[in-house]
mmCIF file as gemmi writes it, N, C-alpha and C atoms, coordinates in Angstrom:
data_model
loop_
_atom_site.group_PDB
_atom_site.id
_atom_site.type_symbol
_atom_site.label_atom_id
_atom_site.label_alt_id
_atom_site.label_comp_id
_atom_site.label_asym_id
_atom_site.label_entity_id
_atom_site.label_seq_id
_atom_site.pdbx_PDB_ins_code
_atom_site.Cartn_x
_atom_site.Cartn_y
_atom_site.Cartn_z
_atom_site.occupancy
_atom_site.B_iso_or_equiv
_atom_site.pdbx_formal_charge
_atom_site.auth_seq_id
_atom_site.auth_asym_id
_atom_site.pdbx_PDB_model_num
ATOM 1 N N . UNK Axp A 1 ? -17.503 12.393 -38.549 1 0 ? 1 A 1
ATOM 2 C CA . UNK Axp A 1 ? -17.154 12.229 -37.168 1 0 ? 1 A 1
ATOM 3 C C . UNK Axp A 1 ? -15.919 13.086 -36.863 1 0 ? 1 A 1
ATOM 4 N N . UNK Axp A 2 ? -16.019 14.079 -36.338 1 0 ? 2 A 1
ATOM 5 C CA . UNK Axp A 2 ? -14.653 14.544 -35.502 1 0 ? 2 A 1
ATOM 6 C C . UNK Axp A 2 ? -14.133 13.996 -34.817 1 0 ? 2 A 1
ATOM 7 N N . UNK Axp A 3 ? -12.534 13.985 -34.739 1 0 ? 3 A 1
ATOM 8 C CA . UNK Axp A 3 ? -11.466 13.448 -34.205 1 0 ? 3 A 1
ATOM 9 C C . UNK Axp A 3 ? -10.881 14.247 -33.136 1 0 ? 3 A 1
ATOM 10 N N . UNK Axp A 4 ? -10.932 14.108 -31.614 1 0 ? 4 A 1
ATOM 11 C CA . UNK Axp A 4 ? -10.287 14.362 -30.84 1 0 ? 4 A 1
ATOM 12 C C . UNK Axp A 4 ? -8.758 14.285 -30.943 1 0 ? 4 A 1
ATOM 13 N N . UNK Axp A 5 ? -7.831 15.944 -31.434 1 0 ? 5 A 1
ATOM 14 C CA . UNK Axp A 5 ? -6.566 15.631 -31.144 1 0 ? 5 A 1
ATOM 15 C C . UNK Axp A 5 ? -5.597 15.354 -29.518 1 0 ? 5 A 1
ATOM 16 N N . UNK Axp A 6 ? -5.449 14.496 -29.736 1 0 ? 6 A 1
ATOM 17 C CA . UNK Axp A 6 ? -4.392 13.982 -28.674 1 0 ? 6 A 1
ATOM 18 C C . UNK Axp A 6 ? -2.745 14.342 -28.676 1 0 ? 6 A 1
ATOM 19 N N . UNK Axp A 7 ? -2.073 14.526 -27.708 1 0 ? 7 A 1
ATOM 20 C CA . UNK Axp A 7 ? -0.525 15.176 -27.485 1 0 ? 7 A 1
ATOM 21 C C . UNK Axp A 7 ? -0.016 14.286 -26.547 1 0 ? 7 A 1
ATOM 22 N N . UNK Axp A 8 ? 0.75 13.883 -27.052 1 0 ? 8 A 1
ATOM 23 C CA . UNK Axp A 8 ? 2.006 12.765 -26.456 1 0 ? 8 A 1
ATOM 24 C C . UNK Axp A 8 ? 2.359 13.442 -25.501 1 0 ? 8 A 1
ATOM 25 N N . UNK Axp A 9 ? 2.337 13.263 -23.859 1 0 ? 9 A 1
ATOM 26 C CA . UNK Axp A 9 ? 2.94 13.394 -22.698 1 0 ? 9 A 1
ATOM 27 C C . UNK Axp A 9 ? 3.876 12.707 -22.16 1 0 ? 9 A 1
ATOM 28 N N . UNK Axp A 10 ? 5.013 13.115 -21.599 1 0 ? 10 A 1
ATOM 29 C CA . UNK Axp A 10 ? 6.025 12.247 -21.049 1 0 ? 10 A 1
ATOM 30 C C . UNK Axp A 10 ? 5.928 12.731 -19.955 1 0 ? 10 A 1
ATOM 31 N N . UNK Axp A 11 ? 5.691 11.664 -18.59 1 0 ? 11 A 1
ATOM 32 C CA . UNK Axp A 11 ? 5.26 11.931 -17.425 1 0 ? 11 A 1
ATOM 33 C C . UNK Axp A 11 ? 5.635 10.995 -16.427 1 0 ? 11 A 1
ATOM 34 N N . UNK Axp A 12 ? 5.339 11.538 -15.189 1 0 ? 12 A 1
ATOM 35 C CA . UNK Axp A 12 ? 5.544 10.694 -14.3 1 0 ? 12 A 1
ATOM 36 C C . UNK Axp A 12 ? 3.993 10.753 -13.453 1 0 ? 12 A 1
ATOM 37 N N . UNK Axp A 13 ? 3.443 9.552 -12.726 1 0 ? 13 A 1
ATOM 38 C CA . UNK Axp A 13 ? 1.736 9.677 -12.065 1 0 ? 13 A 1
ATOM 39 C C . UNK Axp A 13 ? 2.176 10.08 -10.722 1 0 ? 13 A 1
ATOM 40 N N . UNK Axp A 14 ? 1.505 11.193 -10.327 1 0 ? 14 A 1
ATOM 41 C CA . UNK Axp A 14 ? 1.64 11.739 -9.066 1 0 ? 14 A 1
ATOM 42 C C . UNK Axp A 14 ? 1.101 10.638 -7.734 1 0 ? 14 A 1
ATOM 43 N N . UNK Axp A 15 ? 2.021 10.195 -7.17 1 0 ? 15 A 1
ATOM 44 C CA . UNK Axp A 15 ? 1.035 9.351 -5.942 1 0 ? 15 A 1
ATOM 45 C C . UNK Axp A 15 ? 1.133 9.958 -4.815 1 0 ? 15 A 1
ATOM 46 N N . UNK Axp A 16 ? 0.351 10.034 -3.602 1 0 ? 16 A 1
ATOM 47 C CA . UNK Axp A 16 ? 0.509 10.874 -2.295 1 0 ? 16 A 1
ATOM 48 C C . UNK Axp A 16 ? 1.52 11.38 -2.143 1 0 ? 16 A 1
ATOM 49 N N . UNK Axp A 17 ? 2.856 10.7 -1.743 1 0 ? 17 A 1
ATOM 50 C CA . UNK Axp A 17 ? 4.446 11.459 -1.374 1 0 ? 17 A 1
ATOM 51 C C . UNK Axp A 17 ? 4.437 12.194 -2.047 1 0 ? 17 A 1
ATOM 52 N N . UNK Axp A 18 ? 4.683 12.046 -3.652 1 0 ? 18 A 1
ATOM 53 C CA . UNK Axp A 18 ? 4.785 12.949 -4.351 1 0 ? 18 A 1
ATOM 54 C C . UNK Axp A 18 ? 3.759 13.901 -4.341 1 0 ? 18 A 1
ATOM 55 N N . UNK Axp A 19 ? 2.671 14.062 -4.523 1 0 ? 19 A 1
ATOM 56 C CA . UNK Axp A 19 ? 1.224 15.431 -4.232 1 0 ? 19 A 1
ATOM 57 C C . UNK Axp A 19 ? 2.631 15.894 -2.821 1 0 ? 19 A 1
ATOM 58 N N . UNK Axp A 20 ? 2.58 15.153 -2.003 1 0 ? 20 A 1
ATOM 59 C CA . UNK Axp A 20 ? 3.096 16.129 -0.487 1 0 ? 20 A 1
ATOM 60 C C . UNK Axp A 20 ? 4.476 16.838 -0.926 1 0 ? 20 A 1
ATOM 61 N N . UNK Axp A 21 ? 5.403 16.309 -1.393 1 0 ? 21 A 1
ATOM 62 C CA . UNK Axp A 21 ? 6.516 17.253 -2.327 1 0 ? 21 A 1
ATOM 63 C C . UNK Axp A 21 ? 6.039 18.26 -3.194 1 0 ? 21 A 1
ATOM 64 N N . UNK Axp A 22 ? 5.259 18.503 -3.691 1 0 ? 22 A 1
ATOM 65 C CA . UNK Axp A 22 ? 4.809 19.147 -4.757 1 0 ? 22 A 1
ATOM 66 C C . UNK Axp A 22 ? 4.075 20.348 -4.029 1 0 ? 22 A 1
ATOM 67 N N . UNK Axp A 23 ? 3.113 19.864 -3.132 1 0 ? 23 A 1
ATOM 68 C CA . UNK Axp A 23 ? 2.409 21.217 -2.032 1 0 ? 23 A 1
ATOM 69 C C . UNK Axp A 23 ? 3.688 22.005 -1.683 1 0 ? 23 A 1
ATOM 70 N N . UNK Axp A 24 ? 4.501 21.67 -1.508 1 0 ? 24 A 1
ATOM 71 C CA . UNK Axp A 24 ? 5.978 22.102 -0.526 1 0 ? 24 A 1
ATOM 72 C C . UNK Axp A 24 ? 7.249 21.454 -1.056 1 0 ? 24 A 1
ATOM 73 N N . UNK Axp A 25 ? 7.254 22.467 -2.358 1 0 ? 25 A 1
ATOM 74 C CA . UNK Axp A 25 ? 8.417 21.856 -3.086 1 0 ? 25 A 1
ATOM 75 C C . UNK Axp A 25 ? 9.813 22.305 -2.881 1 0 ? 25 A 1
ATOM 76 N N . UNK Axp A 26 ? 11.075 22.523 -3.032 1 0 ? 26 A 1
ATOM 77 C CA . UNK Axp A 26 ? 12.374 22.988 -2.432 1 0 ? 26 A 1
ATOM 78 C C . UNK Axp A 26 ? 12.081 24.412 -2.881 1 0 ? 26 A 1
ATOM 79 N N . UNK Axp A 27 ? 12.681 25.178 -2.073 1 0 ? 27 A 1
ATOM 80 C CA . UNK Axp A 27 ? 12.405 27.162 -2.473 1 0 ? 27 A 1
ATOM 81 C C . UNK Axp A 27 ? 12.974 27.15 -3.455 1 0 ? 27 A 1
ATOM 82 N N . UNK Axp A 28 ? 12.242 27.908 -4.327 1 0 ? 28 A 1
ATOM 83 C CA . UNK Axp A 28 ? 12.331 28.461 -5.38 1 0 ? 28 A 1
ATOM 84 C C . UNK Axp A 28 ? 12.131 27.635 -6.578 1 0 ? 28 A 1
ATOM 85 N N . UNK Axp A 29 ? 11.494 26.052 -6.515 1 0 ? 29 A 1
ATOM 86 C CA . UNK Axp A 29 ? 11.067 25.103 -7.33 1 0 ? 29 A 1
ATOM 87 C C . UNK Axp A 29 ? 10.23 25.424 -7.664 1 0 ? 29 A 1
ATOM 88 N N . UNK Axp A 30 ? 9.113 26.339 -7.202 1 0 ? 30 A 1
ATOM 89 C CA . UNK Axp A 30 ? 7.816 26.248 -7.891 1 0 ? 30 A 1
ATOM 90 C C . UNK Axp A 30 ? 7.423 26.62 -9.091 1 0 ? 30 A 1
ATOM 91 N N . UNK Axp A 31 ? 8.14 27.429 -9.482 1 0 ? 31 A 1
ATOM 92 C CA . UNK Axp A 31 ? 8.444 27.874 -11.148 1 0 ? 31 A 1
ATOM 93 C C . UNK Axp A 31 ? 8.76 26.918 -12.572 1 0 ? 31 A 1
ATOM 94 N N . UNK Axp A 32 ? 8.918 25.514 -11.679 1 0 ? 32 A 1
ATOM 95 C CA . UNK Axp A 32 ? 9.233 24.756 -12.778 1 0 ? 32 A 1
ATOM 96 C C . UNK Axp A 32 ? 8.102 23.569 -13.062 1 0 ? 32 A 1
ATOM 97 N N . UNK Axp A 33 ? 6.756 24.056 -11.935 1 0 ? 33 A 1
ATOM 98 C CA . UNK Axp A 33 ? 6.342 23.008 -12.549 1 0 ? 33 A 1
ATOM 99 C C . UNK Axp A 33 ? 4.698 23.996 -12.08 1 0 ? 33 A 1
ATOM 100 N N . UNK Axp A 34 ? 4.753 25.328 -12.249 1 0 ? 34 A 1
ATOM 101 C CA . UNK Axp A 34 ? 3.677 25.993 -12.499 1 0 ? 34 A 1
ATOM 102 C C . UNK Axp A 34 ? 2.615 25.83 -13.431 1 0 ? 34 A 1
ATOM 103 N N . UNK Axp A 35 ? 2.943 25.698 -14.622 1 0 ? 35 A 1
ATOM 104 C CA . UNK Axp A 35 ? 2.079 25.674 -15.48 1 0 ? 35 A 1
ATOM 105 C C . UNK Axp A 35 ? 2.341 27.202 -16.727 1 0 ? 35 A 1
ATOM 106 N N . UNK Axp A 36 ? 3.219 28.058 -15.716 1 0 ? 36 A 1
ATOM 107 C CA . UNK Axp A 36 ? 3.029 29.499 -16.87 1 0 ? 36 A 1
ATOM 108 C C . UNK Axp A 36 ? 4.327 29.218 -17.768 1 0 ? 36 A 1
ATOM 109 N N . UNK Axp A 37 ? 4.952 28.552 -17.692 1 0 ? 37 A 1
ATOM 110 C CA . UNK Axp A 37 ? 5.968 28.27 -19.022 1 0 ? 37 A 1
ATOM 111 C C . UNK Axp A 37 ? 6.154 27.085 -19.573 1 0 ? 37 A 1
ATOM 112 N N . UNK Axp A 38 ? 6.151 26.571 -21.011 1 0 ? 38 A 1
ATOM 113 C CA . UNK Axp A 38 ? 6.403 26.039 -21.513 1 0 ? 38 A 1
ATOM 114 C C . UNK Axp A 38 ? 7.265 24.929 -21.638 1 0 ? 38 A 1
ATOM 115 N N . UNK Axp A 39 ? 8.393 26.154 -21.177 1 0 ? 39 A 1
ATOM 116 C CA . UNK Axp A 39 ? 9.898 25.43 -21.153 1 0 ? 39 A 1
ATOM 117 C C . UNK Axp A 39 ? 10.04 24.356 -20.337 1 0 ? 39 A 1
ATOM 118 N N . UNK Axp A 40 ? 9.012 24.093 -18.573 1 0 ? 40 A 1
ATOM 119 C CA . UNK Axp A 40 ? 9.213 23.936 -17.925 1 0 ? 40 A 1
ATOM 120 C C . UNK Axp A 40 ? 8.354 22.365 -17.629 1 0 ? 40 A 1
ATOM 121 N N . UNK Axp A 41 ? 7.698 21.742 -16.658 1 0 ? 41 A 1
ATOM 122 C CA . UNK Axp A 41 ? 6.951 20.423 -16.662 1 0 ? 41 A 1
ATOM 123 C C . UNK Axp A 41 ? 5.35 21.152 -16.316 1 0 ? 41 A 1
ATOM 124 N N . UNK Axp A 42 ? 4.561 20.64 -16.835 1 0 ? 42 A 1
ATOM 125 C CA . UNK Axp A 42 ? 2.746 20.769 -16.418 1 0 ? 42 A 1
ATOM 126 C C . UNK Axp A 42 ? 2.561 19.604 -15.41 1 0 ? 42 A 1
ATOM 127 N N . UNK Axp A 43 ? 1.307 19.915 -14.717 1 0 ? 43 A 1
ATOM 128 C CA . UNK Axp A 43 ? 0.578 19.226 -13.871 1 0 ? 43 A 1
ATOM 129 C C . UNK Axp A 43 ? -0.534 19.017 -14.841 1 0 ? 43 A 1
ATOM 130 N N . UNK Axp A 44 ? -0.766 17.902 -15.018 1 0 ? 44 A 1
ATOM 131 C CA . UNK Axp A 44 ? -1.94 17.291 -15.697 1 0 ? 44 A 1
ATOM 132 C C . UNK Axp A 44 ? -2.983 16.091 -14.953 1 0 ? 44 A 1
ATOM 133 N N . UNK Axp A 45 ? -4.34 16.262 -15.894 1 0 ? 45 A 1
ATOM 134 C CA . UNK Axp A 45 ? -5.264 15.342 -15.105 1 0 ? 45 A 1
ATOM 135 C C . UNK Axp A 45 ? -5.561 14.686 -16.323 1 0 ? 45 A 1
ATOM 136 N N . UNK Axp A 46 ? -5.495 13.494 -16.532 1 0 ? 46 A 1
ATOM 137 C CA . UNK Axp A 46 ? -5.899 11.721 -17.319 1 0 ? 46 A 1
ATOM 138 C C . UNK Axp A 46 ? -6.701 10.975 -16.321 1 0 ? 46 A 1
ATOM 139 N N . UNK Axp A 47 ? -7.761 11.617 -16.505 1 0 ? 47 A 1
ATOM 140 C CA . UNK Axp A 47 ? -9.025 10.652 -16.3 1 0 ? 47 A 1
ATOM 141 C C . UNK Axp A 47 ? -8.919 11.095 -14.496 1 0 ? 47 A 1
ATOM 142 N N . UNK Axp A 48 ? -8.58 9.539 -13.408 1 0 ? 48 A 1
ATOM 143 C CA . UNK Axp A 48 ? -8.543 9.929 -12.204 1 0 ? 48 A 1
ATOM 144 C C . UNK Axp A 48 ? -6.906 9.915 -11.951 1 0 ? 48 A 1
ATOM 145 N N . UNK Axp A 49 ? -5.994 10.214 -12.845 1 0 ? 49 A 1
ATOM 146 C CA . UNK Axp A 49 ? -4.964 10.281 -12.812 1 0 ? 49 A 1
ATOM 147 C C . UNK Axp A 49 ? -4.224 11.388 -12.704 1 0 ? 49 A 1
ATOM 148 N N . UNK Axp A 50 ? -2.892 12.198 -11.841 1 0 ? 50 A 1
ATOM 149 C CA . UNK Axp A 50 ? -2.569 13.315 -12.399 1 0 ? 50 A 1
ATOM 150 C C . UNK Axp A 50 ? -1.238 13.086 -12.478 1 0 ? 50 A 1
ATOM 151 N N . UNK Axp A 51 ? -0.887 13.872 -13.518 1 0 ? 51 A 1
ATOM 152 C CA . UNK Axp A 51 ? 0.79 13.841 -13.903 1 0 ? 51 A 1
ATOM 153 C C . UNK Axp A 51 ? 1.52 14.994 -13.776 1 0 ? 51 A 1
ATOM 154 N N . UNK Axp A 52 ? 2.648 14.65 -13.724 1 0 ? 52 A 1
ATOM 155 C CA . UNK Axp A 52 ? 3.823 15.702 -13.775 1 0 ? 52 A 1
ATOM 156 C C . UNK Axp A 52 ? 4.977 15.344 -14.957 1 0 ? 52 A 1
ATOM 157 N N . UNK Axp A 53 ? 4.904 16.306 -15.751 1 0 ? 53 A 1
ATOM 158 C CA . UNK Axp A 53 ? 5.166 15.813 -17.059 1 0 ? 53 A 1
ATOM 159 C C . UNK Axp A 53 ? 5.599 17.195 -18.517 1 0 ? 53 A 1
ATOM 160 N N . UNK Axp A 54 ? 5.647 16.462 -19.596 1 0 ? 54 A 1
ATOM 161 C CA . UNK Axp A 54 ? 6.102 17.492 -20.615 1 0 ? 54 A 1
ATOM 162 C C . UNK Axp A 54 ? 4.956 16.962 -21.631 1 0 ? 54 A 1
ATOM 163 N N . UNK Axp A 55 ? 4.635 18.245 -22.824 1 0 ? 55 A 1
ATOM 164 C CA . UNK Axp A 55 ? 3.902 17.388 -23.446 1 0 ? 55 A 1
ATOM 165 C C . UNK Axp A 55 ? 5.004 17.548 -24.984 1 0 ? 55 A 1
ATOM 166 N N . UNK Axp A 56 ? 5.066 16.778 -25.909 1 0 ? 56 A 1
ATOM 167 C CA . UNK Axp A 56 ? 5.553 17.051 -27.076 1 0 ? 56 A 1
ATOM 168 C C . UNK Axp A 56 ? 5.258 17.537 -28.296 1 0 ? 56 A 1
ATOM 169 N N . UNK Axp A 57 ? 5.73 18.093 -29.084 1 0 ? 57 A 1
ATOM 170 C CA . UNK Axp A 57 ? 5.153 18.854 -30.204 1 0 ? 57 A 1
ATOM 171 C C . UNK Axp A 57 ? 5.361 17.742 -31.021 1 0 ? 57 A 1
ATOM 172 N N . UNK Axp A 58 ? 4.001 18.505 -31.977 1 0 ? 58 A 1
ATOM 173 C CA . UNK Axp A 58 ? 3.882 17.116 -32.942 1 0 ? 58 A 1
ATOM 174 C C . UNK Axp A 58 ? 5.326 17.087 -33.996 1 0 ? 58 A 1
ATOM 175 N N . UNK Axp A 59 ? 5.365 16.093 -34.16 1 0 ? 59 A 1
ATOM 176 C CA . UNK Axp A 59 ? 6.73 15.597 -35.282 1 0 ? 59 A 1
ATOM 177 C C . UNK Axp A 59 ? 7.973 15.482 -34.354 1 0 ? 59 A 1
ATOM 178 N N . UNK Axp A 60 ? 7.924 15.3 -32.903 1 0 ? 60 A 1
ATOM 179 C CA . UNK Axp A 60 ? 9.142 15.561 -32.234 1 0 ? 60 A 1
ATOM 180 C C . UNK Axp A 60 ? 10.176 14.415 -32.553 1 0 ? 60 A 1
ATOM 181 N N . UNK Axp A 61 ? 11.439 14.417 -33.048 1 0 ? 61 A 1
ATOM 182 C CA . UNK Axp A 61 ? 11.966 13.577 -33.204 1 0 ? 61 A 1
ATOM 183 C C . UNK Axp A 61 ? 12.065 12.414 -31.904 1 0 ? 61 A 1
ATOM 184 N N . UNK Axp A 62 ? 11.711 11.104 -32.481 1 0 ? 62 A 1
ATOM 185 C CA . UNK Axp A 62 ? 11.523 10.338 -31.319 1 0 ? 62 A 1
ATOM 186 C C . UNK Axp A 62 ? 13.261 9.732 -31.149 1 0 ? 62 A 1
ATOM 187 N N . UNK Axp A 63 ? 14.283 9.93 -31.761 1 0 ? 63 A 1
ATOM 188 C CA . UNK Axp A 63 ? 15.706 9.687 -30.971 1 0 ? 63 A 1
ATOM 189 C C . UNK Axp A 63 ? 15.884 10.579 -30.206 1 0 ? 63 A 1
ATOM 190 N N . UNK Axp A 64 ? 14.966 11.723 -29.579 1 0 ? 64 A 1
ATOM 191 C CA . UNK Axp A 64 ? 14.831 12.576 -28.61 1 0 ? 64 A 1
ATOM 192 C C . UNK Axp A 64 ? 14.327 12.386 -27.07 1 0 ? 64 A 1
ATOM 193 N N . UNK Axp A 65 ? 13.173 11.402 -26.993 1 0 ? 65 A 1
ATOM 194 C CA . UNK Axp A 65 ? 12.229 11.226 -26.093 1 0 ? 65 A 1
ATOM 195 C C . UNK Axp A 65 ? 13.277 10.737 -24.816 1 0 ? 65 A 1
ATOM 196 N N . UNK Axp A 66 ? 14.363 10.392 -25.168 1 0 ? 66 A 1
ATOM 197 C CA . UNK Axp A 66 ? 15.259 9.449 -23.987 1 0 ? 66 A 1
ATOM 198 C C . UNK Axp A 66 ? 15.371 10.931 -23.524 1 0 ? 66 A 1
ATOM 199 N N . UNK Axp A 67 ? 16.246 12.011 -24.345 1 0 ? 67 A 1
ATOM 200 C CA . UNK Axp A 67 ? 16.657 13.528 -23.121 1 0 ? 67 A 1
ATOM 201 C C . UNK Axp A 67 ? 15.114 14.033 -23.035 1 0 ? 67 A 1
ATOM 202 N N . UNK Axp A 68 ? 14.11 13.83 -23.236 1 0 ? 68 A 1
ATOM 203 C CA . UNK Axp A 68 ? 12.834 14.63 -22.041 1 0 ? 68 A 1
ATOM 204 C C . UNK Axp A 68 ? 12.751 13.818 -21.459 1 0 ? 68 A 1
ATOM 205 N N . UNK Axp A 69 ? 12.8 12.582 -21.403 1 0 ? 69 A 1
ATOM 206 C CA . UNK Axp A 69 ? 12.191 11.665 -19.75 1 0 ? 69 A 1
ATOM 207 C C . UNK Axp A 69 ? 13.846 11.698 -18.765 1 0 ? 69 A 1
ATOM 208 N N . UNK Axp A 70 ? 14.701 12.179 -18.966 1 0 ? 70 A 1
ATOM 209 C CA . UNK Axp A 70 ? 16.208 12.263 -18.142 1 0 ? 70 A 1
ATOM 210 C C . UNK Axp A 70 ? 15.588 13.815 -18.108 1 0 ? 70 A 1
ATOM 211 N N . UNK Axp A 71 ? 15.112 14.879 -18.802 1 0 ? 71 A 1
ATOM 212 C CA . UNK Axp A 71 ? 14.935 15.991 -18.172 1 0 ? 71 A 1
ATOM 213 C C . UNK Axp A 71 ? 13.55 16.493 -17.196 1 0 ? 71 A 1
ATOM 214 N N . UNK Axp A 72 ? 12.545 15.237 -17.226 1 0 ? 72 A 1
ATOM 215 C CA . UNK Axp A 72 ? 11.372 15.4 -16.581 1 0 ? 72 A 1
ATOM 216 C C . UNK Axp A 72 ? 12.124 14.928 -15.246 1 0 ? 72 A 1
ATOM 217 N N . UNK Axp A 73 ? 12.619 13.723 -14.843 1 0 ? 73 A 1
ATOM 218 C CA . UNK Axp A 73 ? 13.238 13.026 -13.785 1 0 ? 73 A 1
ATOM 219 C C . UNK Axp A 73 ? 14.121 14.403 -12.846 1 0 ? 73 A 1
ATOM 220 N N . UNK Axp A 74 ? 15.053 15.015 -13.623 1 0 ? 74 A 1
ATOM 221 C CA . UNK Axp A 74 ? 15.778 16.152 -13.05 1 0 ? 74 A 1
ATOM 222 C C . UNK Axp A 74 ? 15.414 17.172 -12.346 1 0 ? 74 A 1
ATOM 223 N N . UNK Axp A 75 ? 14.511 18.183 -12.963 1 0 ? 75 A 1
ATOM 224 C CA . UNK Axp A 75 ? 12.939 18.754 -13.101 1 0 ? 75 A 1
ATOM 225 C C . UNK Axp A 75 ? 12.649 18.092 -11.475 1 0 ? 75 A 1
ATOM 226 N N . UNK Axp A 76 ? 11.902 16.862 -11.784 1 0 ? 76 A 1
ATOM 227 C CA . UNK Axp A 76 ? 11.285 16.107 -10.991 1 0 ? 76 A 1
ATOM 228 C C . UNK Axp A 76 ? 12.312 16.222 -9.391 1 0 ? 76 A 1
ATOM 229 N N . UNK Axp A 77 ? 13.248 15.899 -9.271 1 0 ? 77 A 1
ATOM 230 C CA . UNK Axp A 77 ? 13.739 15.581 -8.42 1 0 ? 77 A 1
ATOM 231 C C . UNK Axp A 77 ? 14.691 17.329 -7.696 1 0 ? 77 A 1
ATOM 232 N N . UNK Axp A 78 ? 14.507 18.249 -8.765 1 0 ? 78 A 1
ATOM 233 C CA . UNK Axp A 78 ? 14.627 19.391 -8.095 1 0 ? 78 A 1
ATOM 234 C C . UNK Axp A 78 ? 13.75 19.645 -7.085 1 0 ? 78 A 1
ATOM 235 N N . UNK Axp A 79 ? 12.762 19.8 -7.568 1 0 ? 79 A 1
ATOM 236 C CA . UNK Axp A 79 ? 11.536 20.096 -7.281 1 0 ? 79 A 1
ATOM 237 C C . UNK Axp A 79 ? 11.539 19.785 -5.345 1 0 ? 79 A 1
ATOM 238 N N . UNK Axp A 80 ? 11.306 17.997 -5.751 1 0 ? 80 A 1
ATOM 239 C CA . UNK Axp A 80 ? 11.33 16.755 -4.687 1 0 ? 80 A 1
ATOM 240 C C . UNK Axp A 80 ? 12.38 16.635 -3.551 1 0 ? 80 A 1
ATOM 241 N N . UNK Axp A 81 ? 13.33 17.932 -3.746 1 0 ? 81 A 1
ATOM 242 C CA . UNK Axp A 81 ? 15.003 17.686 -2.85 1 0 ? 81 A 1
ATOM 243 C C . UNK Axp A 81 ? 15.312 16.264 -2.916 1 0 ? 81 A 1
ATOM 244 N N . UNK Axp A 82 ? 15.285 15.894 -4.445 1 0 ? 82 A 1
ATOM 245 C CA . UNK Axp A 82 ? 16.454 14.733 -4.539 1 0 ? 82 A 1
ATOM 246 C C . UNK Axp A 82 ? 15.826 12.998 -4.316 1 0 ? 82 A 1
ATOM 247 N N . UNK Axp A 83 ? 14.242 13.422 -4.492 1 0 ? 83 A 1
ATOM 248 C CA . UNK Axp A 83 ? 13.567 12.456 -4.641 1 0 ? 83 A 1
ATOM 249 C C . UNK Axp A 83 ? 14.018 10.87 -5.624 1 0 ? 83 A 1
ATOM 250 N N . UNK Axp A 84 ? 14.138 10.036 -5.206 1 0 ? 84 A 1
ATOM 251 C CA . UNK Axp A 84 ? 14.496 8.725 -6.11 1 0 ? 84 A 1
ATOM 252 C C . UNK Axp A 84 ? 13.17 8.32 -7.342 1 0 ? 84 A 1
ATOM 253 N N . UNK Axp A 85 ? 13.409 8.492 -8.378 1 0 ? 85 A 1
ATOM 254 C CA . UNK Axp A 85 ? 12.888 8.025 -9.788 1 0 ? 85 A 1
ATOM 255 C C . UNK Axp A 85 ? 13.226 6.658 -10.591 1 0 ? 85 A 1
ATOM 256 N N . UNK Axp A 86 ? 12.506 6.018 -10.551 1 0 ? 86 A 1
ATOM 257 C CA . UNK Axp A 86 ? 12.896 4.735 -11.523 1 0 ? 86 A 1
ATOM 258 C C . UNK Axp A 86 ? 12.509 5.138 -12.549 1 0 ? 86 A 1
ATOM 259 N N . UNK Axp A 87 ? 13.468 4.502 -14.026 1 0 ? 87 A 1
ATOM 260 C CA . UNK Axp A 87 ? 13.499 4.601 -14.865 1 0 ? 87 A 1
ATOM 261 C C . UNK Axp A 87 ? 11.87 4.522 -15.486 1 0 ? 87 A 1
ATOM 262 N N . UNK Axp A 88 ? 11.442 3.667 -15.372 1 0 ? 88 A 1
ATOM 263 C CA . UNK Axp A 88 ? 10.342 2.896 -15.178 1 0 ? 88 A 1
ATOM 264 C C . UNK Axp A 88 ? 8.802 3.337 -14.873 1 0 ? 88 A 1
ATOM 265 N N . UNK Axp A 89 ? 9.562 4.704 -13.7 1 0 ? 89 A 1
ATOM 266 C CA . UNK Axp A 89 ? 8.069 5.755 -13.466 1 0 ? 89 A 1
ATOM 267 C C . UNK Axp A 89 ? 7.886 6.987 -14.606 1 0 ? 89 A 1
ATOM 268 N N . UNK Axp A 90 ? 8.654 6.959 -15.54 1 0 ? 90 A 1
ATOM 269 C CA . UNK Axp A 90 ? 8.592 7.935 -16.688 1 0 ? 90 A 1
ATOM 270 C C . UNK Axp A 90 ? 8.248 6.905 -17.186 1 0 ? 90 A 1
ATOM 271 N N . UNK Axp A 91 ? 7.051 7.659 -17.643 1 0 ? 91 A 1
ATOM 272 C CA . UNK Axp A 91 ? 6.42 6.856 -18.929 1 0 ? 91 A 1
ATOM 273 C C . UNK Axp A 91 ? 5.437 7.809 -20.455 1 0 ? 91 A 1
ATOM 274 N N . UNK Axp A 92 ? 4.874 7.269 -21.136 1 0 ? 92 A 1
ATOM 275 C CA . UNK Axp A 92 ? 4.664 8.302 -22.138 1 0 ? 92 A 1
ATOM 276 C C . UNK Axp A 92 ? 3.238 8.1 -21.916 1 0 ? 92 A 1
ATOM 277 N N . UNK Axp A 93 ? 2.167 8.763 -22.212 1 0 ? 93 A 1
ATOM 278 C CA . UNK Axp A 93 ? 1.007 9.38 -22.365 1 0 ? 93 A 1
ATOM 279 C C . UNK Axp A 93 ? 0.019 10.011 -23.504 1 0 ? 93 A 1
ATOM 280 N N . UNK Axp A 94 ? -1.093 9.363 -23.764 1 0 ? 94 A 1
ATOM 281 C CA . UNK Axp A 94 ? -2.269 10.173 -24.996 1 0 ? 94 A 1
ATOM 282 C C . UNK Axp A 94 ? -2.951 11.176 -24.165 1 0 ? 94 A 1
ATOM 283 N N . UNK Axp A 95 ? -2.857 12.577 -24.271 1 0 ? 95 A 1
ATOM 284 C CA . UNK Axp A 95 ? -3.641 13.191 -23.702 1 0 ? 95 A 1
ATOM 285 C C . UNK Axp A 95 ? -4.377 14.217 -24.26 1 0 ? 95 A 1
């Protein structure tokens, strides 16, 4: 039986407001959540779900995961001109 590999995402779930920030994000935000760099957050689809998010490399030290969900939120709220994030809407992901 082959095993589907899966990659730990740290994300936040896109809901309407957010999709409408994201169509029309602050100038010059759009670069950070394109998709052509790495460095930066992906738009992802989980099932009927989509995220805005990081994904992690395998072995990532997990006393790490606290600075990517404080750097997805940042990211996030560039993007959003200063959009409000609960702790709570970062969450982690099998994808």
């Amino acid at each position: 039986m082959e095993e589907v590999m899966k990659r730990l995402f740290i994300g936040i779930k896109v809901n309407k407001a957010l999709q409408d920030d994201l169509d029309s994000p602050a100038p010059g935000m759009k670069q950070y959540f394109d998709g052509n760099s790495n460095d930066y957050l992906q738009v992802v689809n989980l099932g009927e779900d989509k995220l805005i998010g990081r994904y992690l490399k395998d072995g990532f030290p997990a006393a790490d995961i606290g600075d990517v969900s404080r750097n997805v939120c940042s990211i996030v709220r560039l993007i959003t001109r200063g959009r409000r994030i609960e702790d709570d809407d970062v969450q982690i992901y099998s994808c």
